[in-house]
DSSP file (Angstrom, degrees, kcal/mol; ACC not computed):
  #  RESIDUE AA STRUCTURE BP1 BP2  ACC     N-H-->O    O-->H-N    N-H-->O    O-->H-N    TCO  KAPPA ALPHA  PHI   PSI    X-CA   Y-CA   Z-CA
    1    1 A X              0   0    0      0, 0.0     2,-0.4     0, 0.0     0, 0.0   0.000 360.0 360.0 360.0 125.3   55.9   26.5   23.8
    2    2 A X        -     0   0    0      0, 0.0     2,-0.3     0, 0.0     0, 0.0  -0.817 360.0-171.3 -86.5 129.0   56.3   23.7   26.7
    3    3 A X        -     0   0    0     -2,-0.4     2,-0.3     2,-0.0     0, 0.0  -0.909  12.2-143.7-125.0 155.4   53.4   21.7   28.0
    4    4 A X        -     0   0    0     -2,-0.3     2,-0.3     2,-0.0     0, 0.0  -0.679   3.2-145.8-106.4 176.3   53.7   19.4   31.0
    5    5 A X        -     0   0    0     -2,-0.3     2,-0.5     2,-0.0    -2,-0.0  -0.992  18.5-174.3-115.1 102.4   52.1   16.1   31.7
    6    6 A X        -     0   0    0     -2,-0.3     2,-0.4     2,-0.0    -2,-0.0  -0.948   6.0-169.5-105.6 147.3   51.1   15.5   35.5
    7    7 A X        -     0   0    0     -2,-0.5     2,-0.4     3,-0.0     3,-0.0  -0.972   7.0-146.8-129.2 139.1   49.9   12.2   36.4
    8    8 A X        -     0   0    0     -2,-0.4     2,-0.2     1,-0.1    -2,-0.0  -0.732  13.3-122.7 -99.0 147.6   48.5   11.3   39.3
    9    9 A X        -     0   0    0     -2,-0.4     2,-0.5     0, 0.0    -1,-0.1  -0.326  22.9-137.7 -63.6 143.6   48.5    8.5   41.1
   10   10 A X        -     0   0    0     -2,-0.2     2,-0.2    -3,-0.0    65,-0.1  -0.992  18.0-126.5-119.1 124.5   45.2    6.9   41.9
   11   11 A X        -     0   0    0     -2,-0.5     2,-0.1     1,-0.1    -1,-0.0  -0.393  25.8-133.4  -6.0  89.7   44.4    5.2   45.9
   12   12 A X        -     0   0    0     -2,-0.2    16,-2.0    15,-0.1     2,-0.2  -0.503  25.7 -93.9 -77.6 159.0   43.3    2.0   45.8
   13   13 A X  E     +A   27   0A   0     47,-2.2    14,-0.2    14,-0.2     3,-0.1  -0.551  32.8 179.2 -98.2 158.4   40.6    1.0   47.7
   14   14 A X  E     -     0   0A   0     12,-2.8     2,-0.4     1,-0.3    -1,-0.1   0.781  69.6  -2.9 -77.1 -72.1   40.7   -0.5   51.1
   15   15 A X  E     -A   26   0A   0     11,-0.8    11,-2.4     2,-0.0     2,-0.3  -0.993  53.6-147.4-144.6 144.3   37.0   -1.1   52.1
   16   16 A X  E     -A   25   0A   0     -2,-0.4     9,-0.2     9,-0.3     2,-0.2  -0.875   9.4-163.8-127.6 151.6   33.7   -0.4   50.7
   17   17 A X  E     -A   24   0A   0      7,-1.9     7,-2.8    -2,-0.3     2,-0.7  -0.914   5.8-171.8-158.7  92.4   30.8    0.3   53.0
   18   18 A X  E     +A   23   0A   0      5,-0.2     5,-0.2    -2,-0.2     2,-0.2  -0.895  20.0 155.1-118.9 101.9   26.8   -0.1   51.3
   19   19 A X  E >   -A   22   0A   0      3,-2.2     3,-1.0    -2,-0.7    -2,-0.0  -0.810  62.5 -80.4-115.5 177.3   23.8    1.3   53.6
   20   20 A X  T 3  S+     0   0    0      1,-0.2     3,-0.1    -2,-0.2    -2,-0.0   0.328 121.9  13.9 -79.8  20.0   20.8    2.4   52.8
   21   21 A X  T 3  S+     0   0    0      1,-0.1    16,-1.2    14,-0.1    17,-0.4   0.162 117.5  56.4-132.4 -29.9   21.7    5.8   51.8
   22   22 A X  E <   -AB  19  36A   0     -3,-1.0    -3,-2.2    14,-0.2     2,-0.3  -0.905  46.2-167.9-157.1 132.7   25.3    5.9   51.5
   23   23 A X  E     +AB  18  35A   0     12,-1.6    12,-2.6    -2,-0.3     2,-0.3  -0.946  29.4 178.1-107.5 132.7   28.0    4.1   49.7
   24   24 A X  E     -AB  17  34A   0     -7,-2.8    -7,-1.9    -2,-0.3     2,-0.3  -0.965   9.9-158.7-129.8 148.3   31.7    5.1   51.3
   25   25 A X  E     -AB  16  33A   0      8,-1.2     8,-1.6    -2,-0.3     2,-0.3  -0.999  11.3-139.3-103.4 123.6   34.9    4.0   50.6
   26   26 A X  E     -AB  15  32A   0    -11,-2.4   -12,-2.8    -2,-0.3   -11,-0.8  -0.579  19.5-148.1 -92.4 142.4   38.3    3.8   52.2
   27   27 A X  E >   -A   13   0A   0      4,-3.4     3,-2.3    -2,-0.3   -14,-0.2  -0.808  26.9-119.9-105.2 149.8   41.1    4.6   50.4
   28   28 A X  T 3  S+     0   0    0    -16,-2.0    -1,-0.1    -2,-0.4   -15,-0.1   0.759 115.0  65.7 -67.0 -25.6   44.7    3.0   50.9
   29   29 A X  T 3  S-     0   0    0    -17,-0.1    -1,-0.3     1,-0.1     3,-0.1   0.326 121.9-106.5 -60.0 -15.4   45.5    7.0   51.7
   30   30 A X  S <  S+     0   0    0     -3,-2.3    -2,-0.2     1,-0.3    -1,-0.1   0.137  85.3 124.1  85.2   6.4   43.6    7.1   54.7
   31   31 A X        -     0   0    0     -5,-0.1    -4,-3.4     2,-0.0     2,-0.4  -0.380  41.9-164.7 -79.0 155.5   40.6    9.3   52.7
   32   32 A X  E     -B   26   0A   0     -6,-0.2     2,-0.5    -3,-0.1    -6,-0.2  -0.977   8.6-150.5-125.9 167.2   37.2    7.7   53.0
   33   33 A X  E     -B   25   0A   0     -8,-1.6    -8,-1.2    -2,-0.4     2,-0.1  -0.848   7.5-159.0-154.4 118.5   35.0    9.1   50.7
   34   34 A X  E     +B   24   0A   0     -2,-0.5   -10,-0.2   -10,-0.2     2,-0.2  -0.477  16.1 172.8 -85.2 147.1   30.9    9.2   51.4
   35   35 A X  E     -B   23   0A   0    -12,-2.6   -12,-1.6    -2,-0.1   -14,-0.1  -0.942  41.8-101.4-135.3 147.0   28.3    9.6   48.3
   36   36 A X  E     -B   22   0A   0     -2,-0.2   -14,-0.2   -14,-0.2   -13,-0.1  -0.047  21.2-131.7 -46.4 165.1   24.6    9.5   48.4
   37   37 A X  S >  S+     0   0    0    -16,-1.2     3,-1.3     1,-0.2     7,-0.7   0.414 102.5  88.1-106.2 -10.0   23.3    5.8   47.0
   38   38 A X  T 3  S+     0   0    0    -17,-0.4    -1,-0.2     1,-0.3     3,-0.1   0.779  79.1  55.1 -37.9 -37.1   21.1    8.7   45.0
   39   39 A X  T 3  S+     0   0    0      1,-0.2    44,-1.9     2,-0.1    -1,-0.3   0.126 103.8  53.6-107.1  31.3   23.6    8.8   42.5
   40   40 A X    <>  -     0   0    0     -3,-1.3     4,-1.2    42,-0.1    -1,-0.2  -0.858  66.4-166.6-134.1  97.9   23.7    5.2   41.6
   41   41 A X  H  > S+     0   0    0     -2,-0.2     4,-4.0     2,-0.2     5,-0.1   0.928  78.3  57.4 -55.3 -35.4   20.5    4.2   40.8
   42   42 A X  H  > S+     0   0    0      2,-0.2     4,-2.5     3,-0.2    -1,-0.2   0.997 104.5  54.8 -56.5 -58.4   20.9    0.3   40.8
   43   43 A X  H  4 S+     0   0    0      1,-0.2    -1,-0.2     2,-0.2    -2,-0.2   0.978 108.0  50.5 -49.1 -62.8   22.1    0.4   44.3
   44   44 A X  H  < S+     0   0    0     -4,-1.2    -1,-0.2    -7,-0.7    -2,-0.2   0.829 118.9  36.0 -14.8 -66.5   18.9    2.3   45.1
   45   45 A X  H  < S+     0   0    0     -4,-4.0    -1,-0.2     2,-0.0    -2,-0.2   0.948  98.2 104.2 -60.5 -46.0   16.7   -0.3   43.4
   46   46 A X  S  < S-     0   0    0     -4,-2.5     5,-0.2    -5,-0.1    22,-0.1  -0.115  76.0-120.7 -46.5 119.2   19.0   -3.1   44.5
   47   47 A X     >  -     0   0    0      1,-0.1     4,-1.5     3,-0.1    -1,-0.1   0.457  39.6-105.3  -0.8 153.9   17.7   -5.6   47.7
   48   48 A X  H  > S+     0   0    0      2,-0.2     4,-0.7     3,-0.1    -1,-0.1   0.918 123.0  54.6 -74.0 -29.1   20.4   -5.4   50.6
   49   49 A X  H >4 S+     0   0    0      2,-0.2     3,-2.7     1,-0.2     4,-0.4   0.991 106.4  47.6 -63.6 -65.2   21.8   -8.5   49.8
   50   50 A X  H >4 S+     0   0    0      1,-0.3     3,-2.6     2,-0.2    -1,-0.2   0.898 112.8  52.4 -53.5 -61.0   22.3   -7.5   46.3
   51   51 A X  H 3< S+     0   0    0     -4,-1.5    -1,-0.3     1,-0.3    -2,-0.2   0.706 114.0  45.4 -62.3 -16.1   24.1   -4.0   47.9
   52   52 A X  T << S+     0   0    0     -3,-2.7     2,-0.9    -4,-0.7    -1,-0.3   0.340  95.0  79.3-111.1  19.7   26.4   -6.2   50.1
   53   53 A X    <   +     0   0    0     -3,-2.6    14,-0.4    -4,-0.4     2,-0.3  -0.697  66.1 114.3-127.0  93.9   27.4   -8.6   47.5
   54   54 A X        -     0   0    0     -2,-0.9    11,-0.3    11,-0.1     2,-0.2  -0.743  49.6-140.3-141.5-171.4   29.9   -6.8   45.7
   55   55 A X  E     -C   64   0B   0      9,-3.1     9,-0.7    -2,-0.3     2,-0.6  -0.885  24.5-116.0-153.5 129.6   34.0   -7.2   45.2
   56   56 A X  E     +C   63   0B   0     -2,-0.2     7,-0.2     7,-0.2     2,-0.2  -0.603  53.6 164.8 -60.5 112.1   36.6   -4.9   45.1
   57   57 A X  E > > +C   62   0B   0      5,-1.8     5,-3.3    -2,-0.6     3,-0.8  -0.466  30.9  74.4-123.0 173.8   38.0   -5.2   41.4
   58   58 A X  G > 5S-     0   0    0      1,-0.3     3,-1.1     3,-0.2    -1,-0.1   0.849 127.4 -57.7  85.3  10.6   40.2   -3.5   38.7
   59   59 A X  G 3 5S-     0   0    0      1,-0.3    -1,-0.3     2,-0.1    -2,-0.1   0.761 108.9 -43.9  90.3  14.6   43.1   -4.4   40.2
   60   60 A X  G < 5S+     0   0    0     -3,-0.8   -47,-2.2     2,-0.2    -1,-0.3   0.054 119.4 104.2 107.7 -30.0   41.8   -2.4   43.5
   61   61 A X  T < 5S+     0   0    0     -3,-1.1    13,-1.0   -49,-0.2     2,-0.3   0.634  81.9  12.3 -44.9 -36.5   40.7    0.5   41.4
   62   62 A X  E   < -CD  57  73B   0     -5,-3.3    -5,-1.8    11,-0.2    11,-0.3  -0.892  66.7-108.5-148.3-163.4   36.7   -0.2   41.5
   63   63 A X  E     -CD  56  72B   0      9,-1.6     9,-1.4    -2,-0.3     2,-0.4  -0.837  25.1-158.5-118.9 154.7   33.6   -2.1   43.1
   64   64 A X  E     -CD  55  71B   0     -9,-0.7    -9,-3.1    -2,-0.2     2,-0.4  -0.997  12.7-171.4-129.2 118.7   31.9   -4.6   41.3
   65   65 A X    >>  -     0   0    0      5,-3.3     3,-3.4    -2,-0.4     4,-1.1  -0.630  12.1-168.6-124.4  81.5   28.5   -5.4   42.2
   66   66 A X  G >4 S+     0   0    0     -2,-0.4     3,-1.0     1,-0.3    -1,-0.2   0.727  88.5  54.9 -18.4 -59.9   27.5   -9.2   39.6
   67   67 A X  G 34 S+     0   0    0    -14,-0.4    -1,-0.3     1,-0.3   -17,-0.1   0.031 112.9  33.1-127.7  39.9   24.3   -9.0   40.4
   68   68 A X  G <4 S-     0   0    0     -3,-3.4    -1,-0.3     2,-0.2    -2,-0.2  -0.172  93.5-124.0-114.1   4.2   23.4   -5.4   39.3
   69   69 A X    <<  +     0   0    0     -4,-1.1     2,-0.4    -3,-1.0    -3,-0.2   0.925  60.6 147.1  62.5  76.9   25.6   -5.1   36.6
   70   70 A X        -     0   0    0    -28,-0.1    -5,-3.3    -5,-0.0     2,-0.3  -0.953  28.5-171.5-168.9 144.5   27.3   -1.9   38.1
   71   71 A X  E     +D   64   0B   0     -2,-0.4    -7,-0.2    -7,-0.3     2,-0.2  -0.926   6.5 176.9-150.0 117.3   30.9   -0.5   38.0
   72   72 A X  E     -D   63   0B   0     -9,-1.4    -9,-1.6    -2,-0.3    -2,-0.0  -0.779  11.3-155.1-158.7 108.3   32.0    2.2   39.9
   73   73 A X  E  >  -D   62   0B   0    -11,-0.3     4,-0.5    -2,-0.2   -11,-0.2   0.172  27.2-132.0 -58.7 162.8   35.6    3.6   40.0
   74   74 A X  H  > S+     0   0    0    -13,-1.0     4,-2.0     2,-0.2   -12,-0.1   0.644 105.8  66.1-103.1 -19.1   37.7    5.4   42.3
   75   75 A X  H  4 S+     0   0    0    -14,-0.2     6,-0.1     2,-0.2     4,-0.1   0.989 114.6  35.3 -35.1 -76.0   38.8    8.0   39.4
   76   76 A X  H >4>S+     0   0    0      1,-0.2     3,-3.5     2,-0.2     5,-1.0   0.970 110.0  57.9 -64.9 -49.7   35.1    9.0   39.4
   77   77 A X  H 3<5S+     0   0    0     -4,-0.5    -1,-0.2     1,-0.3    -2,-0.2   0.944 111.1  49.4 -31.4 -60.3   34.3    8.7   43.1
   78   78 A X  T 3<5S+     0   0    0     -4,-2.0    -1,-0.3     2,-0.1    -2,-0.2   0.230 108.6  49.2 -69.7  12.6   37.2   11.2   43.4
   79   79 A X  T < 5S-     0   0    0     -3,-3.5    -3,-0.1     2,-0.1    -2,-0.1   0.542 120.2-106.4-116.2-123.7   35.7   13.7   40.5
   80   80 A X  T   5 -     0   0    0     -2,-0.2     2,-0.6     2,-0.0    -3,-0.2  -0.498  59.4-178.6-175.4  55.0   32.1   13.6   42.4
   81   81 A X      < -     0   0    0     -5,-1.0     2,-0.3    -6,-0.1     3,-0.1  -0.667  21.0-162.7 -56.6 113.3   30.9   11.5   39.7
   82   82 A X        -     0   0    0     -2,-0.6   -42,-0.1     1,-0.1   -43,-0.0  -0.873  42.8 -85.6 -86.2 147.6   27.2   10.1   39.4
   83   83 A X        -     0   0    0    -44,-1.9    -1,-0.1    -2,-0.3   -43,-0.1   0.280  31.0-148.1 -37.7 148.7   26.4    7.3   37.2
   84   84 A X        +     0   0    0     -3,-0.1     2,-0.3     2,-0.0    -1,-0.1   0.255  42.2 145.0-121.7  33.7   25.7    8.3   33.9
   85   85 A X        -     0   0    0      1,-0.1   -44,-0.1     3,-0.0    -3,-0.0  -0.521  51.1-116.6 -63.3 126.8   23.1    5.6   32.9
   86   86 A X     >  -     0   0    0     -2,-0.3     4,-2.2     1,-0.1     5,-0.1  -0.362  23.2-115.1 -67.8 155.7   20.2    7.0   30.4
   87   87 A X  H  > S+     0   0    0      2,-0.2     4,-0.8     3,-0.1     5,-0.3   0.816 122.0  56.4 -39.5 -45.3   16.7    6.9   31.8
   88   88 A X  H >> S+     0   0    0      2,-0.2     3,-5.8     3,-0.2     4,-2.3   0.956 104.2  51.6 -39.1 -98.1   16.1    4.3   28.9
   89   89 A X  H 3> S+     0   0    0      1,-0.3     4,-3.5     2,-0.2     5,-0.2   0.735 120.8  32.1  -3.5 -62.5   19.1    1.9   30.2
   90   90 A X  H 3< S+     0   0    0     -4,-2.2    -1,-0.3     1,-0.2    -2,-0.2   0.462 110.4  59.1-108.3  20.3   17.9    1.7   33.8
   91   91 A X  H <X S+     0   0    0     -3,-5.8     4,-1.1    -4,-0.8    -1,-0.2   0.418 117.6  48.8-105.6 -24.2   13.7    2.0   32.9
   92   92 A X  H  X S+     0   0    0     -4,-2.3     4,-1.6    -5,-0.3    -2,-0.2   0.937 113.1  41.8 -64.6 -45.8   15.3   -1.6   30.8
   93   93 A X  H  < S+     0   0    0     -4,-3.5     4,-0.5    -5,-0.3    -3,-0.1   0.659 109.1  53.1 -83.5  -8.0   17.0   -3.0   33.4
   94   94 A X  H  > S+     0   0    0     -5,-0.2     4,-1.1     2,-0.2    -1,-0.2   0.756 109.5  54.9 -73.1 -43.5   14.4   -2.4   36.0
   95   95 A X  H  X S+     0   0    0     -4,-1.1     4,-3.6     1,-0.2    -2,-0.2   0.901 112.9  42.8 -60.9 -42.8   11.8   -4.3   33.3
   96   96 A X  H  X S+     0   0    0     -4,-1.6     4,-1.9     1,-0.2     5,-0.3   0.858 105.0  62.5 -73.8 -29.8   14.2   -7.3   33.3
   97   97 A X  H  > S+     0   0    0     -4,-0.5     4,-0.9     2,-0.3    -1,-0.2   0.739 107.8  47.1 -82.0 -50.7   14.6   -7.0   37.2
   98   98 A X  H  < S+     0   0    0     -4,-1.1    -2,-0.2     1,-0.2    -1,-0.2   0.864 107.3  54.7 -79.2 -49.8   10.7   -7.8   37.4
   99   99 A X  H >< S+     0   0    0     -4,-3.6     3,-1.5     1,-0.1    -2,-0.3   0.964 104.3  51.7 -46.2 -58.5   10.7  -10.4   35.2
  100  100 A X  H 3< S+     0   0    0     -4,-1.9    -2,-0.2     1,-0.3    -3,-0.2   0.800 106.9  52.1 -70.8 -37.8   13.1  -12.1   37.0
  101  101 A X  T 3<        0   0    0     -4,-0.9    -1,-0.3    -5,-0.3    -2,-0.1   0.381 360.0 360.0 -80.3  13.7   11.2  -11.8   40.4
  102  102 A X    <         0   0    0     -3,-1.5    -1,-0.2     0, 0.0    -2,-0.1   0.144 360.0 360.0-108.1 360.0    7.9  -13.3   38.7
């Protein structure tokens, strides 16, 4: 029996683009690729300032946003990935979030 192996090359990203609805990305490929800000909850919660203050990281491979804690690839953007943070996780980080603003 013979198996192949494909691998694909993965697009690095260009430009990241945070409103209040929408995160898109452009990709080096020329795709841009919109998702609801639904499927990230931090951005949701997150200020605007906090949505615009983010860095393309990972060697061009994903967005970084410090000062949510939040990581989001282009692997998954390109599977139609939403975050996969428990209710738990982000009803914790929401608590700390309130403290902080006290």
């Amino acid at each position: 029996m013979n198996s192949a192996v494909i691998t694909v090359a993965l697009p690095k990203i260009v430009q990241v683009r945070v409103t209040e609805d929408t995160l898109s990305v452009d990709l080096e490929d020329g795709r841009t690729i919109s998702v609801p800000l639904s499927w990230y909850p931090r951005l949701v919660y997150a200020t605007p300032e906090e949505r615009q203050n983010f860095r393309i990281a990972g060697a061009g491979y994903g967005i970084h946003w410090p000062d949510l804690d939040e990581d989001i690839g282009v692997e998954g953007l390109l599977l139609g990935k939403r975050s996969t943070e428990s209710p738990e996780s982000l009803a914790k980080w929401l608590a700390a979030r309130s403290k902080k603003a006290k």
